[in-house]
Biopython code that builds the backbone (N, CA, C, O; Angstrom):
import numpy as np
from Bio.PDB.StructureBuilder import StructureBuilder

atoms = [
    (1, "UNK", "N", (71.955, 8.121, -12.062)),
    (1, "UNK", "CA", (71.029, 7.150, -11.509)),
    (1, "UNK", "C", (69.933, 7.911, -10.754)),
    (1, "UNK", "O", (70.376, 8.842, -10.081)),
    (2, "UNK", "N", (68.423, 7.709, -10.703)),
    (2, "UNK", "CA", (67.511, 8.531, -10.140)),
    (2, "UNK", "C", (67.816, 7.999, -8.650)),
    (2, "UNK", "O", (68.299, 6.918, -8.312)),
    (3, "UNK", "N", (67.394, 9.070, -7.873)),
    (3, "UNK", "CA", (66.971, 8.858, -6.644)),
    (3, "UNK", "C", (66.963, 7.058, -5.712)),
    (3, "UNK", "O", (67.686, 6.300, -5.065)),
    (4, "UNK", "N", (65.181, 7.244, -6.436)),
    (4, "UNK", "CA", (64.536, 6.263, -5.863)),
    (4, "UNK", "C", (65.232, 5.150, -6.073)),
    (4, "UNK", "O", (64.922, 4.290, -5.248)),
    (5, "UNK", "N", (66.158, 4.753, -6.938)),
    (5, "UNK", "CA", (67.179, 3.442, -7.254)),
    (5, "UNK", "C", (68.600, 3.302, -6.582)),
    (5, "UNK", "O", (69.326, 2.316, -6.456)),
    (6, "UNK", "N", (68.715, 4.290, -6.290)),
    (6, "UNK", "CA", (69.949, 5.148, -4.807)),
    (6, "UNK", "C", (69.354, 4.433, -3.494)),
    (6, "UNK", "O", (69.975, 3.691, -2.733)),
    (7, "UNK", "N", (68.340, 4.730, -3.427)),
    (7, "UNK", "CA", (67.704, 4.444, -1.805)),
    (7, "UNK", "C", (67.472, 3.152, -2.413)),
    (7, "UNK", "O", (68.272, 2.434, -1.812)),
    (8, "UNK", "N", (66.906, 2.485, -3.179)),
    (8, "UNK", "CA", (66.620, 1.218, -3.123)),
    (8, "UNK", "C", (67.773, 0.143, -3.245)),
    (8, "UNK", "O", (67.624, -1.048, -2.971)),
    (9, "UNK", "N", (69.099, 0.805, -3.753)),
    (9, "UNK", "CA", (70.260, -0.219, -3.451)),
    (9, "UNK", "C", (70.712, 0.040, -2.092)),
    (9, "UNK", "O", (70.847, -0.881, -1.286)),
    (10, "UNK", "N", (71.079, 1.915, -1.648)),
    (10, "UNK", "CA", (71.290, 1.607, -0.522)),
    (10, "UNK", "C", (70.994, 0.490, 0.808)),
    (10, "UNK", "O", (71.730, -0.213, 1.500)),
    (11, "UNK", "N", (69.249, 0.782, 0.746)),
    (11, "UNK", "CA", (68.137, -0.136, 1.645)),
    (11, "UNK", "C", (68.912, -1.554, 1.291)),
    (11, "UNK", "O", (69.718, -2.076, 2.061)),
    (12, "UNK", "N", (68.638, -1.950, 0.342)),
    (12, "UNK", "CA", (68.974, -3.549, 0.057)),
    (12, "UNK", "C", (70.658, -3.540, 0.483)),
    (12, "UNK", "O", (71.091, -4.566, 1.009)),
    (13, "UNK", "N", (71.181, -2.897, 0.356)),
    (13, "UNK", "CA", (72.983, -2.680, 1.085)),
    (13, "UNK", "C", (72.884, -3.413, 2.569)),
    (13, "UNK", "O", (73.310, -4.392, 3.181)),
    (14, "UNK", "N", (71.850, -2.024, 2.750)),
    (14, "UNK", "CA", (71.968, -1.945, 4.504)),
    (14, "UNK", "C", (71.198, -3.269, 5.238)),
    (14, "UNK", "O", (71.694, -3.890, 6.178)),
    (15, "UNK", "N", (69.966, -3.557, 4.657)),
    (15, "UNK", "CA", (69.488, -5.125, 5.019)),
    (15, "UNK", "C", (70.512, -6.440, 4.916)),
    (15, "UNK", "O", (70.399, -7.368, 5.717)),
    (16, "UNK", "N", (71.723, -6.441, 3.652)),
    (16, "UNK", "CA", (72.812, -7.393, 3.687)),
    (16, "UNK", "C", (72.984, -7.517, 4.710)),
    (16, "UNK", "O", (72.591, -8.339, 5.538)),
    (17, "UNK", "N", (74.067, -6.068, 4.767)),
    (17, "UNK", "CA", (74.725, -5.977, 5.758)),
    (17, "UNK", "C", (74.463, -6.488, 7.334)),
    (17, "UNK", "O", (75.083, -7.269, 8.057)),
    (18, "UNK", "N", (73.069, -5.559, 7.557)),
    (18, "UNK", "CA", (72.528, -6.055, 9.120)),
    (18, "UNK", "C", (72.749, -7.724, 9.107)),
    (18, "UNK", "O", (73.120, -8.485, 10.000)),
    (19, "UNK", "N", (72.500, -7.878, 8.206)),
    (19, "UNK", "CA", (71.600, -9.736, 8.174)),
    (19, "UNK", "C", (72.793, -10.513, 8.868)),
    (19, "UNK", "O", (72.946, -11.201, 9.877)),
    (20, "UNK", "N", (73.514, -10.080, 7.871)),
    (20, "UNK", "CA", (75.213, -11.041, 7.900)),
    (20, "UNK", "C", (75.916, -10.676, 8.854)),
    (20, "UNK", "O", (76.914, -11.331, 9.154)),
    (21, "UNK", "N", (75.461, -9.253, 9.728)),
    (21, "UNK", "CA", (75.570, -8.656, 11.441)),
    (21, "UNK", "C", (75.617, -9.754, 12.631)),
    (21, "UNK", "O", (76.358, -10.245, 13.483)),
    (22, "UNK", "N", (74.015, -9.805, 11.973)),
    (22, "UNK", "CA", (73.172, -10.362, 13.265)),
    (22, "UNK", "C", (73.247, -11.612, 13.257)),
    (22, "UNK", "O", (72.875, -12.139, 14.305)),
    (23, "UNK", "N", (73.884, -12.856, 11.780)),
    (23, "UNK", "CA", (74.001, -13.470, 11.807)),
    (23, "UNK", "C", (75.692, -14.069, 12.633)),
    (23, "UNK", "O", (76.035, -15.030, 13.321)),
    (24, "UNK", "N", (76.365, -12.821, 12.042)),
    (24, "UNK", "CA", (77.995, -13.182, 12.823)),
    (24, "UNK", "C", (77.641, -13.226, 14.406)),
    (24, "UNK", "O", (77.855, -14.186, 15.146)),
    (25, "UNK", "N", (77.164, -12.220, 14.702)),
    (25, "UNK", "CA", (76.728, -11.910, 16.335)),
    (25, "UNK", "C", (76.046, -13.151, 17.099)),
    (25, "UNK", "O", (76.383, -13.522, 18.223)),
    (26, "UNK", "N", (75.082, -13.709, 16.354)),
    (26, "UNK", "CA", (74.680, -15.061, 16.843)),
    (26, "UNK", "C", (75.381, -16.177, 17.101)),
    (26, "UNK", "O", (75.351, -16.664, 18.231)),
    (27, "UNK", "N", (76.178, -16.792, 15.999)),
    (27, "UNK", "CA", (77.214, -17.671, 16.137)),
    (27, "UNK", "C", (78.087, -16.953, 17.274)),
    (27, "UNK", "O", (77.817, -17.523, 18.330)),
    (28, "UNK", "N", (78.787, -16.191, 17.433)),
    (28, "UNK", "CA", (79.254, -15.643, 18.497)),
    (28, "UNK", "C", (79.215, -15.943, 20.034)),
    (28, "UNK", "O", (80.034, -16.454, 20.798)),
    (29, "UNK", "N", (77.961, -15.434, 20.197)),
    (29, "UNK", "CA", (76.805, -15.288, 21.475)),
    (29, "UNK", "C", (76.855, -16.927, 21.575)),
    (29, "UNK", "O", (77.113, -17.199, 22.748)),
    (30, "UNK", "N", (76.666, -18.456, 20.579)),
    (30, "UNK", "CA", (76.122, -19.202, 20.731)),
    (30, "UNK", "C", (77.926, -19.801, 21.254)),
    (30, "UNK", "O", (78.154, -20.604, 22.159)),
    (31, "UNK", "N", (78.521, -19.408, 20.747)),
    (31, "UNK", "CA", (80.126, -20.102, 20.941)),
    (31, "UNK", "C", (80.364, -19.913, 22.460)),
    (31, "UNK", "O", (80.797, -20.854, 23.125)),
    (32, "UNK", "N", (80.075, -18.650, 23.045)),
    (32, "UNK", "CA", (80.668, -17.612, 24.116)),
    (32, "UNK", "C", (79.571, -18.301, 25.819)),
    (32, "UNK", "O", (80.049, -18.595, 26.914)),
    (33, "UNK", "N", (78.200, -18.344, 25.423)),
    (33, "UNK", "CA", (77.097, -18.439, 25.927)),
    (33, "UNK", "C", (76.764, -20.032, 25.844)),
    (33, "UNK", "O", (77.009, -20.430, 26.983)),
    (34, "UNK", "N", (76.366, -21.046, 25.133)),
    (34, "UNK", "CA", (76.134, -21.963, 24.281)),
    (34, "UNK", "C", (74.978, -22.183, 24.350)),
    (34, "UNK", "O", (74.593, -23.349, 24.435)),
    (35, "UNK", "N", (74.094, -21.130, 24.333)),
    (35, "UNK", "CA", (72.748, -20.329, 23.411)),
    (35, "UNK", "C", (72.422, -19.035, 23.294)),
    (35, "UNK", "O", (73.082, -18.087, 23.720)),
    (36, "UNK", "N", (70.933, -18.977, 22.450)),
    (36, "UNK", "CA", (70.847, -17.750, 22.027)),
    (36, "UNK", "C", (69.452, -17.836, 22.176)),
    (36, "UNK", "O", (68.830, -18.893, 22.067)),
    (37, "UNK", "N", (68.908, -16.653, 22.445)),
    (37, "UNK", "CA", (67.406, -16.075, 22.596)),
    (37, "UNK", "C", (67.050, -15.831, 21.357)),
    (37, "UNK", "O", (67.580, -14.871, 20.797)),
    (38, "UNK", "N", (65.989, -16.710, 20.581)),
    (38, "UNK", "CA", (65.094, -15.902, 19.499)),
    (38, "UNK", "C", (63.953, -16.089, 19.782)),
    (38, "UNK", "O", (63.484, -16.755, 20.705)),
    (39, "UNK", "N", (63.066, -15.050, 18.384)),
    (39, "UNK", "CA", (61.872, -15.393, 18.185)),
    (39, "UNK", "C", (61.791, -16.784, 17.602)),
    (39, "UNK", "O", (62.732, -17.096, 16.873)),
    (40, "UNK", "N", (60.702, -17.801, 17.818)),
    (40, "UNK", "CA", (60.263, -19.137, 17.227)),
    (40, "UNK", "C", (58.529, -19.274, 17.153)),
    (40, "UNK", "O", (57.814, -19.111, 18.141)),
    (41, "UNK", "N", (58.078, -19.569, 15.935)),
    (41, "UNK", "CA", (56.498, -19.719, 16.278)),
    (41, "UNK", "C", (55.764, -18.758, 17.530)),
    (41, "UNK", "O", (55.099, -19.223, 18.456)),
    (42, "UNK", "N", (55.976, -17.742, 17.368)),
    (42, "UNK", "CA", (55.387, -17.240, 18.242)),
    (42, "UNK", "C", (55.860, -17.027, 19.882)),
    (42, "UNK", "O", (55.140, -16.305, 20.571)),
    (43, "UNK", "N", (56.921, -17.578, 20.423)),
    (43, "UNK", "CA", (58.041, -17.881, 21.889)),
    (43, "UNK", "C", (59.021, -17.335, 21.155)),
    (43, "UNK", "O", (59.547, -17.418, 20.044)),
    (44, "UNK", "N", (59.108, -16.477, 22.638)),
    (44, "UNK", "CA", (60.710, -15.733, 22.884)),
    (44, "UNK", "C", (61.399, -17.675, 23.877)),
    (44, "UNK", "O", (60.955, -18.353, 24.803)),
    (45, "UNK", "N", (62.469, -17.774, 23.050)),
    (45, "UNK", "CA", (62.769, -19.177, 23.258)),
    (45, "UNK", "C", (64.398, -19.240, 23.864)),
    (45, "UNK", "O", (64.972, -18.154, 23.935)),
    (46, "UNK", "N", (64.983, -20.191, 24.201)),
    (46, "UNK", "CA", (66.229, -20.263, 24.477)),
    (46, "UNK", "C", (66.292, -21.517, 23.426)),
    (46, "UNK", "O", (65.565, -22.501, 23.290)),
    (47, "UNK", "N", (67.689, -20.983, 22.610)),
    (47, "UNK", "CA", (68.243, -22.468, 21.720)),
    (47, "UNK", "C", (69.632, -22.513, 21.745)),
    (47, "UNK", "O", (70.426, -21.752, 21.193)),
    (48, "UNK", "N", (69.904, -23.762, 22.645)),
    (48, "UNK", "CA", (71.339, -24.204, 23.178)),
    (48, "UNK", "C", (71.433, -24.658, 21.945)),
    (48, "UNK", "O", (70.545, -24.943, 21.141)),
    (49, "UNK", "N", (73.461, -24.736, 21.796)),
    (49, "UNK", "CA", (74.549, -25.528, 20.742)),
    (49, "UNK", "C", (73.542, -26.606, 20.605)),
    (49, "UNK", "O", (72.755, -26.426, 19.676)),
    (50, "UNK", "N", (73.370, -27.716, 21.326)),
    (50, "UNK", "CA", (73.174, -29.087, 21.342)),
    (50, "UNK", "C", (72.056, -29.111, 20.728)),
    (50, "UNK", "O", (71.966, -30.282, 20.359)),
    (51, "UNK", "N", (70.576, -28.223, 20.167)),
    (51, "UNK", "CA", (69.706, -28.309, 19.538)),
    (51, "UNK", "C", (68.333, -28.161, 20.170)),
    (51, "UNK", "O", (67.282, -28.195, 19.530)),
    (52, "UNK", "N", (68.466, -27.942, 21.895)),
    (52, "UNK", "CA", (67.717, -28.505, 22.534)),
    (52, "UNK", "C", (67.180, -26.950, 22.648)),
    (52, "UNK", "O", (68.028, -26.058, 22.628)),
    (53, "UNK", "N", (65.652, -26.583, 22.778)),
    (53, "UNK", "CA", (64.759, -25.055, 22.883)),
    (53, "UNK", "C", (63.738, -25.345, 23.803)),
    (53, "UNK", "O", (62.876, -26.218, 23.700)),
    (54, "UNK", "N", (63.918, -24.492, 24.765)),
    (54, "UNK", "CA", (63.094, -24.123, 25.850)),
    (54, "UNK", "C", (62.736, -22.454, 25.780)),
    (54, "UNK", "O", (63.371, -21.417, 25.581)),
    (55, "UNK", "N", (60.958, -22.943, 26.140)),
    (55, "UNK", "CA", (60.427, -22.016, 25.624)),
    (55, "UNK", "C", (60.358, -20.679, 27.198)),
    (55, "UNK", "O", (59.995, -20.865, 28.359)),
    (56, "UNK", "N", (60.757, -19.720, 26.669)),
    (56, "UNK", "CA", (60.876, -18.576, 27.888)),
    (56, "UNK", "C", (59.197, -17.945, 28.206)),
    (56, "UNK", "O", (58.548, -17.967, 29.252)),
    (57, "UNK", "N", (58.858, -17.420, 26.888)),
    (57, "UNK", "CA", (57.213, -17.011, 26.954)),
    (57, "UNK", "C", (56.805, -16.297, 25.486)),
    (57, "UNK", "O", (57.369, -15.570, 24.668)),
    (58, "UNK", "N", (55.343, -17.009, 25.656)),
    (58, "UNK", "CA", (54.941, -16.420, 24.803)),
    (58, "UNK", "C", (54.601, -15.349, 24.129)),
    (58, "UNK", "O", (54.127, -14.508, 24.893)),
    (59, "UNK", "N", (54.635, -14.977, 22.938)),
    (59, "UNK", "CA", (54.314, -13.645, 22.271)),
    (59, "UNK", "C", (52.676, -13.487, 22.315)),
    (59, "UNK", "O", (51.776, -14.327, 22.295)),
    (60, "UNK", "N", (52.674, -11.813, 22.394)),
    (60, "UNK", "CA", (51.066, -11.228, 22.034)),
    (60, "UNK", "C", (50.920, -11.794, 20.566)),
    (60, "UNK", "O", (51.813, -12.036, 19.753)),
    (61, "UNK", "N", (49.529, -11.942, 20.445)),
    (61, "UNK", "CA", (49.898, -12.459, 18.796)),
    (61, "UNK", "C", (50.170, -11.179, 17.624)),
    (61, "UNK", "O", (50.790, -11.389, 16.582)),
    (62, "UNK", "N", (49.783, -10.276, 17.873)),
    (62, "UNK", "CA", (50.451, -9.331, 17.239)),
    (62, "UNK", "C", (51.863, -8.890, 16.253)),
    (62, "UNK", "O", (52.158, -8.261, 15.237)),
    (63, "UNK", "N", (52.686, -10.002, 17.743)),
    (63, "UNK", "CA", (54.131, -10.001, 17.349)),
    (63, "UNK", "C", (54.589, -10.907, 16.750)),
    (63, "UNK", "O", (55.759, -10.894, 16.368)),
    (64, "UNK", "N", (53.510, -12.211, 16.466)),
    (64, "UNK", "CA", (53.860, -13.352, 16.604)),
    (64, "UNK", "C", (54.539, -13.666, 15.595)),
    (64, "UNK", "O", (55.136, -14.741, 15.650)),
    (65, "UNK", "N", (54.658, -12.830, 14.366)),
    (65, "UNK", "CA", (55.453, -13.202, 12.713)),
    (65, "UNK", "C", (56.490, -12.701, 12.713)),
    (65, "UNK", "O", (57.182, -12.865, 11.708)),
    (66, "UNK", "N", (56.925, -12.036, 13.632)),
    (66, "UNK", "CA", (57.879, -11.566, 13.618)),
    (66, "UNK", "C", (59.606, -12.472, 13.936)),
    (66, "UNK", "O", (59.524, -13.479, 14.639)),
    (67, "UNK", "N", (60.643, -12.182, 13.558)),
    (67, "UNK", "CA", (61.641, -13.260, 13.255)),
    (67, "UNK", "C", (62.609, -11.906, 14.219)),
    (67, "UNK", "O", (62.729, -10.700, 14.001)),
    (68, "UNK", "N", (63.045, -12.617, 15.081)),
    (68, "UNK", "CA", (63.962, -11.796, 16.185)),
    (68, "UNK", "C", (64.954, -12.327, 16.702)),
    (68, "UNK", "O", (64.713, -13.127, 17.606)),
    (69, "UNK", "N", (66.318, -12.097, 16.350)),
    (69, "UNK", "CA", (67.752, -12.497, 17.552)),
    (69, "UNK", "C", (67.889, -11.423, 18.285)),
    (69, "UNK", "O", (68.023, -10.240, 17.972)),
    (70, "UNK", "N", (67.822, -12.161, 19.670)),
    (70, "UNK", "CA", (68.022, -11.049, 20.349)),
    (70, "UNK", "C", (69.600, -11.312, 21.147)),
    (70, "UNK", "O", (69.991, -10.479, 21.964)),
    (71, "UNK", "N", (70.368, -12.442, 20.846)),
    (71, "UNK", "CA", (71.624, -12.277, 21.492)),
    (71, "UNK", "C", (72.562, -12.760, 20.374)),
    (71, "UNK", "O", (73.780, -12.770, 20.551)),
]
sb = StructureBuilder()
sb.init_structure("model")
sb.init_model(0)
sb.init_chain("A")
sb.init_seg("    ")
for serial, (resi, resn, name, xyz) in enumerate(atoms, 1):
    if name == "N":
        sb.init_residue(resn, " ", resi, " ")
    sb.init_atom(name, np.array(xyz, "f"), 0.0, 1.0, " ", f" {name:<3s}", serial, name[0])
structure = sb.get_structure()
């Protein structure tokens, strides 16, 4: 198998993996905590079990596309 198809399954491995990480880690955090800090539209946000998001502060817009769990 060349190289470049090595690193490109690895990469796509290692993105699964994180995803389904950060996704276990969230449910977690949300069970333990009963919310979790993400990125949303542009707000670093709090989103309780119950559905309810309060916004902490806004992003530079720079950052603003960016998709972030941070607990």
């Amino acid at each position: 198998m060349e190289n470049s198809k090595k690193e490109y399954i690895t990469k796509r491995l290692l993105e699964r993996g994180s995803k389904r990480a950060f996704k276990s880690a969230s449910k977690e955090a949300m069970k333990a905590n009963g919310y979790v800090v993400v990125v949303l539209d542009g707000w670093v946000v709090k989103e309780f079990s119950d559905g309810q998001i309060e916004r902490l502060e806004k992003l530079d817009s720079a950052l603003a596309d960016l998709e972030l769990k941070l607990d």
